[in-house]
C-alpha positions as CSV (number, residue, x, y, z in Angstrom):
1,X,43.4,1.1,9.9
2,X,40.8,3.3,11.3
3,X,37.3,2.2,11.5
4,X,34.4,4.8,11.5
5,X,32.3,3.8,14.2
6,X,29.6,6.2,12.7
7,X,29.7,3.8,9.4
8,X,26.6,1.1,8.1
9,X,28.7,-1.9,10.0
10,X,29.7,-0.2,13.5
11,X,26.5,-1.8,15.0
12,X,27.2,-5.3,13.8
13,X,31.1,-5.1,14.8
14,X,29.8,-3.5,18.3
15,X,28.0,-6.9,18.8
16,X,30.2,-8.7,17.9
17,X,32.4,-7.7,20.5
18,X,30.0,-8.2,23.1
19,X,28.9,-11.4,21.4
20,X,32.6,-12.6,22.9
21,X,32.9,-11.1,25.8
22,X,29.3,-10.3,27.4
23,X,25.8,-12.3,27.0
24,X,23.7,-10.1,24.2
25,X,20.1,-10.7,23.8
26,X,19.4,-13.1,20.6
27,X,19.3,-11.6,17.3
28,X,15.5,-9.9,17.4
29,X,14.1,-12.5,14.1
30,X,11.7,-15.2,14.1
31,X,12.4,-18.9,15.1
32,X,11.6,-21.6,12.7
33,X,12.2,-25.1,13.4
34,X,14.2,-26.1,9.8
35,X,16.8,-24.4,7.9
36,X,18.8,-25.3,5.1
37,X,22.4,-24.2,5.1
38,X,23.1,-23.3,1.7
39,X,25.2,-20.9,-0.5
40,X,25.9,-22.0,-4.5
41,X,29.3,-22.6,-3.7
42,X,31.5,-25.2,-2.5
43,X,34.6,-24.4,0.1
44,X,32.4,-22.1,2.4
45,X,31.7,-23.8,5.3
46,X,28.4,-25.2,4.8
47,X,29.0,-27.9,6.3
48,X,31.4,-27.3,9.0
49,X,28.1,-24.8,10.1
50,X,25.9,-27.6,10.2
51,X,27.7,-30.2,12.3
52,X,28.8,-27.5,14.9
53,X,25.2,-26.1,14.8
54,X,23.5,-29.8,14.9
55,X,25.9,-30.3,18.4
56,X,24.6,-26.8,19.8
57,X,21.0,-27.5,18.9
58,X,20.3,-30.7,20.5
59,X,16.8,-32.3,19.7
60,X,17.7,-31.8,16.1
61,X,17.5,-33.9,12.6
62,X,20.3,-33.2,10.4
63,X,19.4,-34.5,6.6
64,X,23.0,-34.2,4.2
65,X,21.7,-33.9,0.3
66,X,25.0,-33.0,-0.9
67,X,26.6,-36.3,-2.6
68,X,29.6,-35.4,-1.5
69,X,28.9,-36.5,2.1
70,X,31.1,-35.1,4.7
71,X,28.6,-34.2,7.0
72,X,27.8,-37.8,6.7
73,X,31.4,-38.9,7.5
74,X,31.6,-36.8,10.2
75,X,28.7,-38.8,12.2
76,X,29.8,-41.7,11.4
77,X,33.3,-42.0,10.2
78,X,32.3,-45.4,8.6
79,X,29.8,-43.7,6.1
80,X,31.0,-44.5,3.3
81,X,31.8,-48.4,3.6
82,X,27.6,-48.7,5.4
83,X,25.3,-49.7,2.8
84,X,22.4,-47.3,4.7
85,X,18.9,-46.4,3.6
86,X,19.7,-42.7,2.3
87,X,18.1,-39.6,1.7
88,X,17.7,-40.4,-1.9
89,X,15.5,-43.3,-0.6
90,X,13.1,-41.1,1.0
91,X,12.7,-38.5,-2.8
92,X,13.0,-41.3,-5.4
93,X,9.4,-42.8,-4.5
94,X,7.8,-39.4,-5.2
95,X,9.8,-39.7,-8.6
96,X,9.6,-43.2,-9.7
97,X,5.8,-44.3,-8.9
98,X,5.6,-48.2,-7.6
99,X,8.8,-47.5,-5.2
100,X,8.2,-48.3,-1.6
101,X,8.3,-45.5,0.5
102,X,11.1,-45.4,3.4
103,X,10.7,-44.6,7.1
104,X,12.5,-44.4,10.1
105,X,15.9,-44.0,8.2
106,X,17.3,-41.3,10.0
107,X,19.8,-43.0,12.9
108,X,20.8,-42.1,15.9
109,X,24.5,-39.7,16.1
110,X,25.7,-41.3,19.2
111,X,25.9,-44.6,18.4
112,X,28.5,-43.7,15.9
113,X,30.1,-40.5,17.3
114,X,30.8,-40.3,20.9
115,X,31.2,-36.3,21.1
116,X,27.0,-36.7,20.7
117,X,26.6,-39.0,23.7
118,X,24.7,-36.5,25.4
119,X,22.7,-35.0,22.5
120,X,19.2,-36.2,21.4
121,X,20.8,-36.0,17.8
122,X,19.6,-38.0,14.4
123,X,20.8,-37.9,10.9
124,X,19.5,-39.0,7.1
125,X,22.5,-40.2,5.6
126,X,23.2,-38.4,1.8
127,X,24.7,-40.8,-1.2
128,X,26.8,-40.0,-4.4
129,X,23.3,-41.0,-6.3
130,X,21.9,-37.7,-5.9
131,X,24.3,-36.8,-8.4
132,X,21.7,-38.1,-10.8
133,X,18.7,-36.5,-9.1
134,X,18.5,-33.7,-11.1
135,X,18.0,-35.7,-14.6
136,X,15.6,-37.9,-12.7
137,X,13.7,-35.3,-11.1
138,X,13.7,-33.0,-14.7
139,X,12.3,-36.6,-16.3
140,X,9.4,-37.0,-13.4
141,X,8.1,-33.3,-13.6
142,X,7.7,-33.0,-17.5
143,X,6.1,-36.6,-17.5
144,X,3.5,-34.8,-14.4
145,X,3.1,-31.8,-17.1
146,X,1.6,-34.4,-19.2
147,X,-1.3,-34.9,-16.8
148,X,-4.5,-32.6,-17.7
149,X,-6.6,-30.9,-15.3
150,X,-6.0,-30.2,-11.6
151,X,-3.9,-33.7,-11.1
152,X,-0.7,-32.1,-12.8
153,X,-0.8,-29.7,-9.7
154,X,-1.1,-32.2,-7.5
155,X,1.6,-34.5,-9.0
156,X,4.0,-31.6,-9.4
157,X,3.1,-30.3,-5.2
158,X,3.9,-34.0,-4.4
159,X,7.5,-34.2,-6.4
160,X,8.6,-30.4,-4.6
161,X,7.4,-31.3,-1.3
162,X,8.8,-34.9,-1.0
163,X,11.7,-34.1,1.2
164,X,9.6,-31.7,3.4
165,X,7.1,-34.5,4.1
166,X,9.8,-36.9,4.8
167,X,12.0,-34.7,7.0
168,X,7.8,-33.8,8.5
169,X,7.6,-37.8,9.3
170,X,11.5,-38.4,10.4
171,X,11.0,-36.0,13.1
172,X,8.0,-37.6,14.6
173,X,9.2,-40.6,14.6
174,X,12.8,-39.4,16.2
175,X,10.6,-37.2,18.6
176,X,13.4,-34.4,17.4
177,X,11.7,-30.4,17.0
178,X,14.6,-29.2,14.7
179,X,16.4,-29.9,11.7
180,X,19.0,-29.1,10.0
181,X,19.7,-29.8,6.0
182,X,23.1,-29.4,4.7
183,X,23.4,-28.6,0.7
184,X,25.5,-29.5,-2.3
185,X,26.8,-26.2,-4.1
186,X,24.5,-27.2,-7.0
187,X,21.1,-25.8,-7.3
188,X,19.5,-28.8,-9.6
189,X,18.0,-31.5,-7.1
190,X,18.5,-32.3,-3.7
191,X,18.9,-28.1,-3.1
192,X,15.9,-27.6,-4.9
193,X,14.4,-29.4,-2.8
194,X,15.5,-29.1,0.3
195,X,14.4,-25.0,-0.3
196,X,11.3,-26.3,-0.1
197,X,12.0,-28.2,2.5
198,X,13.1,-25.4,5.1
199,X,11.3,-22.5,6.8
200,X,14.4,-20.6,6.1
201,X,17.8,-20.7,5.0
202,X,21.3,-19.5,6.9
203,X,24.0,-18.6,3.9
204,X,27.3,-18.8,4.8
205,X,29.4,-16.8,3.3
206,X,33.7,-16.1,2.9
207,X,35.8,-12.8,3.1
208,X,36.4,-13.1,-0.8
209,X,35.0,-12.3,-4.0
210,X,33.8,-15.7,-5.3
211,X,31.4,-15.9,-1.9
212,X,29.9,-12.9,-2.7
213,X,29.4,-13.2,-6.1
214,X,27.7,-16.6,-5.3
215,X,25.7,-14.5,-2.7
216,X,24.3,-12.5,-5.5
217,X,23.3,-15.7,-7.5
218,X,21.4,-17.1,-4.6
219,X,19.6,-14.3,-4.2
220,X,18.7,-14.0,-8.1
221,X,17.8,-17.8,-7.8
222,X,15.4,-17.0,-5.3
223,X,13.7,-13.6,-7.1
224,X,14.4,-14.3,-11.4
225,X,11.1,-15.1,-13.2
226,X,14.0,-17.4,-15.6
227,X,15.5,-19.1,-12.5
228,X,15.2,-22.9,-12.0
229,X,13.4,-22.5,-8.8
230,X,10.9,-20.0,-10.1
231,X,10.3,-22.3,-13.2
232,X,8.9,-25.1,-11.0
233,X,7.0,-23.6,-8.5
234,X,4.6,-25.9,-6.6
235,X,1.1,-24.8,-6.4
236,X,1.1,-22.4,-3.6
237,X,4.0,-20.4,-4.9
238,X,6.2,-21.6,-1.6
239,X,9.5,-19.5,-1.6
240,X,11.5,-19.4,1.7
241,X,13.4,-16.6,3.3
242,X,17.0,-16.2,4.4
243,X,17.0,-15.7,8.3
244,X,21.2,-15.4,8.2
245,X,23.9,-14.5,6.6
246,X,26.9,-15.8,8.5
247,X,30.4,-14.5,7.3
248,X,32.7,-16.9,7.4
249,X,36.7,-16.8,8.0
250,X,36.9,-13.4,9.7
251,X,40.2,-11.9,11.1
252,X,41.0,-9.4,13.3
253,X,43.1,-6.4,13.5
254,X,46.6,-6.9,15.7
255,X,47.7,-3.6,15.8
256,X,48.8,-2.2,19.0
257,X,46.1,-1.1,20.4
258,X,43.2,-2.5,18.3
259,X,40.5,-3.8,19.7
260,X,37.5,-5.6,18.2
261,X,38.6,-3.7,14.9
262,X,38.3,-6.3,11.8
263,X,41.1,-6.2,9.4
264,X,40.8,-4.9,6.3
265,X,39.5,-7.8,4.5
266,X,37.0,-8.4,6.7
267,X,36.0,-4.9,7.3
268,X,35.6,-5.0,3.0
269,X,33.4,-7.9,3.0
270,X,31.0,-7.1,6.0
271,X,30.3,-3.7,4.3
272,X,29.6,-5.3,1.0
273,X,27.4,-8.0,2.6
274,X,25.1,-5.6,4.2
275,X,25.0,-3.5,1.2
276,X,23.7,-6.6,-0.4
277,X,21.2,-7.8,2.1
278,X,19.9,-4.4,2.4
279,X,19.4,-4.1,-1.3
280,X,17.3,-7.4,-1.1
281,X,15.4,-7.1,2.3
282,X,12.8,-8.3,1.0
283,X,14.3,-11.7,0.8
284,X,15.1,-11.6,4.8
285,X,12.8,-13.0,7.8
286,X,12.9,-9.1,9.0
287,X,13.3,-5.4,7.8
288,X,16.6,-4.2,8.9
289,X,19.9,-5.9,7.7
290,X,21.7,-5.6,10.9
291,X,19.5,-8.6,12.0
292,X,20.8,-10.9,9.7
293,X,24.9,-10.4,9.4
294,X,27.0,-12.7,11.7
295,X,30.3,-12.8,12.2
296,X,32.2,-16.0,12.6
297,X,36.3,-16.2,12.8
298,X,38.3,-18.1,10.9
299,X,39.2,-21.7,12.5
300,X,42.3,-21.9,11.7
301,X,44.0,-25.2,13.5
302,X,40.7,-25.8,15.3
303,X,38.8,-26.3,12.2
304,X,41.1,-28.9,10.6
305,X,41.0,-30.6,14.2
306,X,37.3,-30.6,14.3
307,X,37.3,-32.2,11.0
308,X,40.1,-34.6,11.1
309,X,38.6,-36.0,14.5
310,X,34.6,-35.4,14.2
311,X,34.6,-33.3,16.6
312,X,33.0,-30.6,17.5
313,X,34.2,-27.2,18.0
314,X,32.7,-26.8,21.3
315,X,34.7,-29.8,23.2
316,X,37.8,-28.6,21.7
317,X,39.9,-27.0,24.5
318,X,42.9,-23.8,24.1
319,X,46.3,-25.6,23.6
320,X,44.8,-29.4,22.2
321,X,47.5,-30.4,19.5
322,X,47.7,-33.2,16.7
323,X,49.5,-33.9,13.8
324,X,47.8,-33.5,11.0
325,X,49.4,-35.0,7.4
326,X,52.8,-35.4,9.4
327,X,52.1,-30.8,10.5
328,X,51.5,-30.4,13.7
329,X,48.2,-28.3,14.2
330,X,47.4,-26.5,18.0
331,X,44.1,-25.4,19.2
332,X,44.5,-21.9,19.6
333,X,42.8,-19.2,21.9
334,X,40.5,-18.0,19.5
335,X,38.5,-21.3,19.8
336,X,37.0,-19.4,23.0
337,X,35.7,-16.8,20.6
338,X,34.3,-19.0,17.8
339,X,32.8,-21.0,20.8
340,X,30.5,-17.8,21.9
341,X,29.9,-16.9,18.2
342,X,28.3,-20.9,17.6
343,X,26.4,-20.6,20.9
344,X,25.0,-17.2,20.0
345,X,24.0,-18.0,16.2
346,X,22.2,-21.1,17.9
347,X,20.0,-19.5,20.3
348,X,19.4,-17.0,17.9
349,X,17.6,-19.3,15.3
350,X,15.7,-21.5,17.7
């Protein structure tokens, strides 16, 4: 397979290349100190981004609203038996009036996962409550649309903006300058939110069909009049940008010969990924799509490691092996590339 250097995608194959194997100046876009990590999908990565980006950042609050919890589980591998103050703590006050308002729930990484012994990291535990968020939150903003005159606005602003002015007093008190929120694939509730919540969000996306398509309905969630998002707008119209889209589970060419030529697959997806982002600049932190397309290969055995032993990608060493459901699973080379990719998204964004 024969790529055409001279085609839309040379530039952002080029760099990634020298992403790998030379030290390229960070992507030329803003930095904002909190994204969201989100894509209306579940099996992309979200979340396996977010732990290996909350490791590289240091300094950094990372806030799980999706119920299911794994990014909770990885901190702290005893999650799910802790009954912990939760996110859902820190929103339900601004929806149920006479609630005590949290603080200082966020806790610290290390003392529950020793790969952060050296990191200045915190996290808000999620819970499998926020699966009722969304009625509870739909409840709380048609009672506010009840209210006359310029308190509705006011008791609306305060609902959309609870998780940003919690995640605002969490990291003072943790003395942390970044954050991090991992989403659940549905947009009703702690997503909602959490867009809100963010400066800008990363989407991560696979080499396949279903990621793009879910691409497209982020996008149209952002920009449709009939959306959820655009239905319940606070007061000053607040509607974040996307500062990445990282494509997730990329493979390589092994032809004789080849080198740093994506395979077919891959080669498919990147084009129609910066089709669609530069269809929809408009949503994006700059104006020229090659600023916001990373590359990231697939994990293979160092994922499953990573996840089976909360660990990050970055200590994971060429040749570590476990077994993994009775298969034994090796750390391969490639971990050296997916190392350089994380390290290069991260000092990108902040």
């Amino acid at each position: 397979m024969e790529l055409n250097m001279n085609s839309a995608i040379s530039y952002i194959i080029d760099r990634q290349y020298d992403i790998v194997n030379s030290a390229p100046e960070p992507l030329p876009i803003p930095k904002f100190s909190t994204y969201a990590i989100c894509n209306l999908r579940g099996g992309i990565g979200k979340t396996s981004l977010s732990f290996n980006l909350s490791y590289e950042a240091d300094d950094c609050l990372a806030v799980d609203t999706c119920p299911q919890g794994n990014l909770s589980y990885f901190y702290d591998n005893l999650y799910f038996q802790n009954n912990t103050t939760t996110v859902k703590d820190l929103i339900l006050p601004y929806m149920l009036p006479g609630l005590g308002k949290a603080s200082r729930v966020a806790k610290r990484v290390s003392a529950s996962n020793l790969h952060f012994s050296q990191k200045h990291t915190f996290y808000v535990a999620s819970t499998s409550d926020l699966y009722t968020l969304p009625s509870q939150m739909s409840t709380a903003i048609n009672q506010a649309k009840s209210i006359s005159g310029p308190q509705q606005a006011v008791a609306i602003d305060s609902m959309l903006y609870s998780l940003r002015n919690e995640i605002k007093r969490e990291m003072t008190e943790t003395e942390t300058k970044k954050c991090l929120i991992d989403t659940s694939p549905f947009f009703s509730g702690a997503t909602h939110l959490a867009w809100h919540a963010t400066d800008a969000i990363i989407v991560p996306v696979r080499t396949d069909q279903q990621s793009i398509n879910s691409l497209n309905l982020l996008l149209d969630t952002l920009s449709n009049p009939a959306s959820e998002f655009r239905r319940e707008m606070p007061s000053d119209g607040h509607t974040p940008k996307i500062q990445m889209v990282v494509l997730t589970h990329c493979a390589w060419s092994t032809a004789g010969g080849a080198r740093n030529i994506p395979n077919q697959q891959t080669k498919v997806y990147v084009e129609k990924v910066r089709d669609i982002v530069n269809r929809n600049i408009q949503h994006f932190t700059t104006d020229n799509p090659d600023n916001h397309i990373i590359l990231l290969d697939d994990f293979l055995g160092s994922g499953r490691i990573s996840s089976a032993l909360s660990k990050p990608i970055s200590v994971l060493e060429a040749g570590d092996t476990m077994r993994i459901n009775r298969v034994r699973t090796t750390v391969n080379e490639s971990v050296e590339k997916i190392k350089a990719e994380l390290k290069y998204i991260s000092a990108s964004i902040w």
